[in-house]
C-alpha positions in Angstrom: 0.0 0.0 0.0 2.3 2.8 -1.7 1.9 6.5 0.3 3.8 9.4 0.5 5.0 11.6 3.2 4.9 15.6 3.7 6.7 17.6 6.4 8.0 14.4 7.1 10.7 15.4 9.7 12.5 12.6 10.9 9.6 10.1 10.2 8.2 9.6 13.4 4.5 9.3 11.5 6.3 7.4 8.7 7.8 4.5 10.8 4.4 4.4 12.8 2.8 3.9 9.1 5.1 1.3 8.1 4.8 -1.0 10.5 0.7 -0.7 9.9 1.9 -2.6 6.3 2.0 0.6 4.8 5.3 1.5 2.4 6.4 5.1 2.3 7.7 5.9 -1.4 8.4 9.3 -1.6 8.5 12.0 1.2 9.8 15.6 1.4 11.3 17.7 4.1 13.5 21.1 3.6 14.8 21.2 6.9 18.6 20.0 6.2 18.6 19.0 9.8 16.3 16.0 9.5 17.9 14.7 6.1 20.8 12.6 7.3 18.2 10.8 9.7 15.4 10.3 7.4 17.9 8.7 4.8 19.8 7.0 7.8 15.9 5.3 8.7 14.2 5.0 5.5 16.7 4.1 2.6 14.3 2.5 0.3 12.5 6.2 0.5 13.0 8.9 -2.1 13.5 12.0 -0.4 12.6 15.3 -1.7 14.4 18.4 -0.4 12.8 20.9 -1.8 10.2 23.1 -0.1 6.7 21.6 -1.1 5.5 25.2 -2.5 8.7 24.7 -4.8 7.6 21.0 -6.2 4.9 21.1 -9.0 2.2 18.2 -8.2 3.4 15.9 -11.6 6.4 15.7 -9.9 5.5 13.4 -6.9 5.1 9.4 -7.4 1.0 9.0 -8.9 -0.9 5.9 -7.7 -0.7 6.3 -4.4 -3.4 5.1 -1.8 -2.4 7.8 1.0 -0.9 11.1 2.1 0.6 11.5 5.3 2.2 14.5 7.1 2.5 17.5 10.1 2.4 20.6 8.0 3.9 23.2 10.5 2.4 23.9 13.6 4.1 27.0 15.1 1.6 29.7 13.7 -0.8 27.6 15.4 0.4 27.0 18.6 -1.2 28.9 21.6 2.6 28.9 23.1 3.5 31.2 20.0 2.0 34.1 18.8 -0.8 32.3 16.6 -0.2 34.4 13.3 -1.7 31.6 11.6 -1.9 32.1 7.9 -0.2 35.4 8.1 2.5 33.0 8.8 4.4 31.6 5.8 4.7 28.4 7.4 0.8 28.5 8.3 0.0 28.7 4.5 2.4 25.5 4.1 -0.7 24.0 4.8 -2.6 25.1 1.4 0.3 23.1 -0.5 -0.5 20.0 1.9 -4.2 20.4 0.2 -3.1 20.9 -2.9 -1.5 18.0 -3.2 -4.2 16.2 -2.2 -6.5 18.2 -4.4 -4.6 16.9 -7.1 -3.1 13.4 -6.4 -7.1 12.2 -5.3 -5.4 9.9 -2.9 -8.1 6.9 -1.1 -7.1 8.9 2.2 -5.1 11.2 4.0 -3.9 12.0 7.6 -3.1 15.5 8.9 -1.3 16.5 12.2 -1.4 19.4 14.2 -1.0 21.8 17.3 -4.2 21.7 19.4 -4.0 24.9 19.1 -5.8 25.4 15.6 -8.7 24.3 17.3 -8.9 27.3 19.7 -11.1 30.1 19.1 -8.4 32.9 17.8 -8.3 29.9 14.7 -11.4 29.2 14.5 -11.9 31.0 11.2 -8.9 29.4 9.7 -10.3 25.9 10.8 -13.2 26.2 9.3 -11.2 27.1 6.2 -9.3 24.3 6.4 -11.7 22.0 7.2 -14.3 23.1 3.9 -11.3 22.9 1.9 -9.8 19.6 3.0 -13.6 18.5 2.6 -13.7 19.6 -0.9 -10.1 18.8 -1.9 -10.4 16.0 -4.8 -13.1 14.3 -5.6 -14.5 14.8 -2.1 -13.5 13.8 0.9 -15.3 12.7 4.3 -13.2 14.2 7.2 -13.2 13.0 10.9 -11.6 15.4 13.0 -10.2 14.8 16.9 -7.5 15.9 19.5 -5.9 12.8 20.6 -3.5 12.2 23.7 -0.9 9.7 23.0 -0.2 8.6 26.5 -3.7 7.0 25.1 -2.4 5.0 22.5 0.8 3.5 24.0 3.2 6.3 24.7 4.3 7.4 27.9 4.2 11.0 27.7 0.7 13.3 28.0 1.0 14.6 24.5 -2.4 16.6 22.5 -2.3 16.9 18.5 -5.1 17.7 16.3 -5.7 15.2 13.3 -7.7 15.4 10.5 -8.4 12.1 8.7 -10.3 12.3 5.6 -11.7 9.1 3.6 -12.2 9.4 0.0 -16.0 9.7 -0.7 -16.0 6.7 -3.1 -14.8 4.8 -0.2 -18.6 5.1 1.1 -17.7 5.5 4.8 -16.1 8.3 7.7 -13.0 7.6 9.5 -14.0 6.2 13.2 -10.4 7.6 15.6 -9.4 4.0 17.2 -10.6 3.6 21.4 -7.7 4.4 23.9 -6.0 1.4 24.6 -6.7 0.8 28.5 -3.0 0.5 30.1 -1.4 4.0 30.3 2.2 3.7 30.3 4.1 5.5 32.6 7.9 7.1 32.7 9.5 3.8 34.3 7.9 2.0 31.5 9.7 3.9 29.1 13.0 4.5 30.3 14.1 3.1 33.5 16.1 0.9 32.4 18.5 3.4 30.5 19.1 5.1 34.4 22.5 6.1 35.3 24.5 7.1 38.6 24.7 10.8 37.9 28.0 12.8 38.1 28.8 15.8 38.9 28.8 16.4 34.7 27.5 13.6 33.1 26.0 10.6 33.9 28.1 7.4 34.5 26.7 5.2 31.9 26.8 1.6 32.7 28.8 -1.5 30.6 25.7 -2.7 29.2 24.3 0.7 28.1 27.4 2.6 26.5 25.7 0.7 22.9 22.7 2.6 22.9 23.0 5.5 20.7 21.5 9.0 21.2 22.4 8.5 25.3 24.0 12.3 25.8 22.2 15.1 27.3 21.9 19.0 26.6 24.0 21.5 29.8 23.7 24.9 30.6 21.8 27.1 32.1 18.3 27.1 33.0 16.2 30.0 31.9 13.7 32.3 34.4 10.5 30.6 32.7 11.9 27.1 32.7 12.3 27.6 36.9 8.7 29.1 37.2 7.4 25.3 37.5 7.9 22.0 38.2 10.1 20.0 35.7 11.3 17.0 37.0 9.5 14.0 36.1 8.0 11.1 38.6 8.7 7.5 37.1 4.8 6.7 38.2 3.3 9.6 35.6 3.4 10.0 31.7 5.9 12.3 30.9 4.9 16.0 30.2 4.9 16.9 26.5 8.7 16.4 25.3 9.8 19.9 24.2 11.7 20.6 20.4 14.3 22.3 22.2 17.1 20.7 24.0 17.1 23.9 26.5 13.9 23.3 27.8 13.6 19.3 28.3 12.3 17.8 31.3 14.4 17.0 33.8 15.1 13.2 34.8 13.2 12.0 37.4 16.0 10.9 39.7 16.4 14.5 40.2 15.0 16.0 43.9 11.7 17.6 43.8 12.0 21.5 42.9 11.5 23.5 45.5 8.7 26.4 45.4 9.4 29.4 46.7 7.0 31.5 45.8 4.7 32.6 42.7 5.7 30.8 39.4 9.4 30.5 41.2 11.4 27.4 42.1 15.0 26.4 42.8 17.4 23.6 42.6 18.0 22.0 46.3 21.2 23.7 47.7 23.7 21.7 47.6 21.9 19.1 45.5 22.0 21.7 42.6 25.1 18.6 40.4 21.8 16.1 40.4 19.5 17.6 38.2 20.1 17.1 34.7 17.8 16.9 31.5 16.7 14.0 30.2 18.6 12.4 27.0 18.2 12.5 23.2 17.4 9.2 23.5 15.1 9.3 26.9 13.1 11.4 24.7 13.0 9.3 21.7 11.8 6.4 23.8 8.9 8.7 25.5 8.3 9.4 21.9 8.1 5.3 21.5 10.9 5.7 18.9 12.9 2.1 19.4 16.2 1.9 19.5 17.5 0.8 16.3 16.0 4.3 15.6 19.1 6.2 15.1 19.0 10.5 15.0 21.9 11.8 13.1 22.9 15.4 13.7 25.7 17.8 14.0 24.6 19.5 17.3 22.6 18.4 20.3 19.8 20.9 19.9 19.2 19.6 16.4 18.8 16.0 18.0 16.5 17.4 20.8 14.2 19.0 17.5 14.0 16.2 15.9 12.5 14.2 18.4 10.5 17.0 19.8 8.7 18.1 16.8 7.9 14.1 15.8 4.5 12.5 15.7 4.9 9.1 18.7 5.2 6.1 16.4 3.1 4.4 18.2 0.0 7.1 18.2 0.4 6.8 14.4 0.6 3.3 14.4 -2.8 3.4 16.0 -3.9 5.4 13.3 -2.6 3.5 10.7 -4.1 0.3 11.6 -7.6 1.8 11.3 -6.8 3.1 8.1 -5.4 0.0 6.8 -8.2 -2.1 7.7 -10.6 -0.1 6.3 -8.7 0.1 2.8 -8.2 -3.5 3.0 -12.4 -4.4 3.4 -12.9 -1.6 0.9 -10.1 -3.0 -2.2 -11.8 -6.2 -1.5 -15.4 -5.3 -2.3 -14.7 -3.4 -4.9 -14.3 -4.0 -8.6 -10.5 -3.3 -8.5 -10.1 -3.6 -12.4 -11.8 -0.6 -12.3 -9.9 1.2 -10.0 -6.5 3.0 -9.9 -4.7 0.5 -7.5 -3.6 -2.9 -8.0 -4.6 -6.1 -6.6 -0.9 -6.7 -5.8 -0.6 -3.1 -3.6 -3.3 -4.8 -0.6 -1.6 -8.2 -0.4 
């Protein structure tokens, strides 16, 4: 079942795709940052590096049953200044349409900030939503804010996604149920822990394989001490940040102390045993696996890439829907007559 991938960033959404039988032919990302890992992940992947308002449609692979991506977020988020499509990167989202205006895939999956949703956006929402409707040949659109610690990550995490089935497929998108065990921090990581030194942490034998294991030091800014930051093995993770500066802080650390409103410090004395959590803590709270490898020429860039991905296993979740539903759909349908072959839902 042949897709392709937009925004694609490190492939997060991709690899979650993948494993729901799904095979990723073509994907495009200009950020130079993410290249080397994509590549790294997904050889058997043609990846296009151009910006997607650069690529004319006949140039992307035809036949294709899906379209997948994150077009960006930050004009969206109610962290940033919500510029939305006065935003450059907010109108990256018409070329995400467009594409699928013109390649008339079966379906297509769309991620984004929560924020879109709120009210400042909710002109632009509607926009998007009569035009993502309307893209094609039609398309029926289910739209829902999910939280990945409900779908098998451990980290409290809420994205908007828009899922729209082509209208010849005859039915709407149903979101899949949260899966009933939340995992928690320990789940995730516990078993990458480390003494911690006064610089670093002492890596055990068995552990000095795992790649990704380094962490981001410096200083910690006024807003990152106005709350709570260390994590409790028990909980989901808070929402991993796309910014090696402000990632959580490992849960071995002591509790922050409050000392008044939005304020907190570092225990005296105790100040050498806080310390952020790893590229590759993250990447497991982002239910990355291992073998999942981030290439990249400075730590921040790692910490972004990870950051800004979509869990694997949230879009796995997704996928599986999606590729069920194809699957009963190919098979009662007179496939001579459609644009697929018998061969792509094997």
């Amino acid at each position: 079942m042949n897709i392709i991938s937009l925004f694609s960033g490190c492939g997060g959404m991709d690899l979650g795709f993948e494993r729901a039988g799904f095979e990723v032919i073509w994907a495009n990302d200009n950020a130079s940052s993410v290249w080397e890992t994509y590549e790294r992940n997904f050889p058997e992947t043609t990846l296009d590096k151009r910006s997607l308002s650069k690529i004319a449609t006949r140039e992307i692979p035809d036949n294709i049953m899906g379209i997948i991506g994150g077009p960006p977020c930050q004009s969206w988020s109610v962290a940033g200044k919500g510029r939305g499509f006065e935003d450059k990167r907010g109108r990256l989202f018409f070329d995400f349409i467009r594409i699928i205006h013109d390649k008339k895939p079966l379906f297509f999956v769309a991620e984004n900030v929560e924020g879109l949703l709120s009210k400042r956006n909710l002109f632009a929402y509607r926009n998007i939503l009569n035009l993502l409707n309307n893209a094609g040949d039609g398309y029926e659109v289910s739209v829902q804010v999910l939280n990945a610690n409900d779908y098998g990550v451990a980290q409290n995490r809420k994205r908007v996604f828009f899922v729209g089935y082509a209208k010849e497929m005859g039915k709407k998108y149903c979101f899949p149920m949260p899966k009933l065990e939340k995992p928690v921090v320990k789940d995730a990581i516990y078993d990458l822990r480390g003494e911690i030194g006064a610089s670093n942490i002492i890596i055990p034998e068995g552990l000095k394989s795992v790649p990704n294991h380094e962490f981001w030091q410096g200083g910690y800014s006024y807003i990152f001490m106005s709350r709570n930051r260390v994590l409790c093995w028990d909980e989901p993770s808070f929402t991993i940040q796309a910014s090696g500066r402000q990632t959580s802080l490992h849960p071995d650390s002591p509790p922050m102390e409050k000392i008044g409103k939005d304020v907190r410090r570092f225990v005296s004395g105790k100040e050498y045993m806080y310390r952020r959590l790893t590229v590759r803590e993250c990447a497991r709270l982002q239910s990355f696996p291992d073998e999942f490898v981030f290439r990249y020429g400075n730590l921040n860039s790692g910490y972004k890439m990870v950051g800004n991905s979509v869990p694997v296993n949230l879009a796995f979740s997704l996928a599986e829907v999606i590729a069920n539903d194809i699957k009963q759909y190919m098979k009662g349908s007179d496939i001579n007559n459609k644009r697929f072959l018998a061969s792509e839902i094997a």
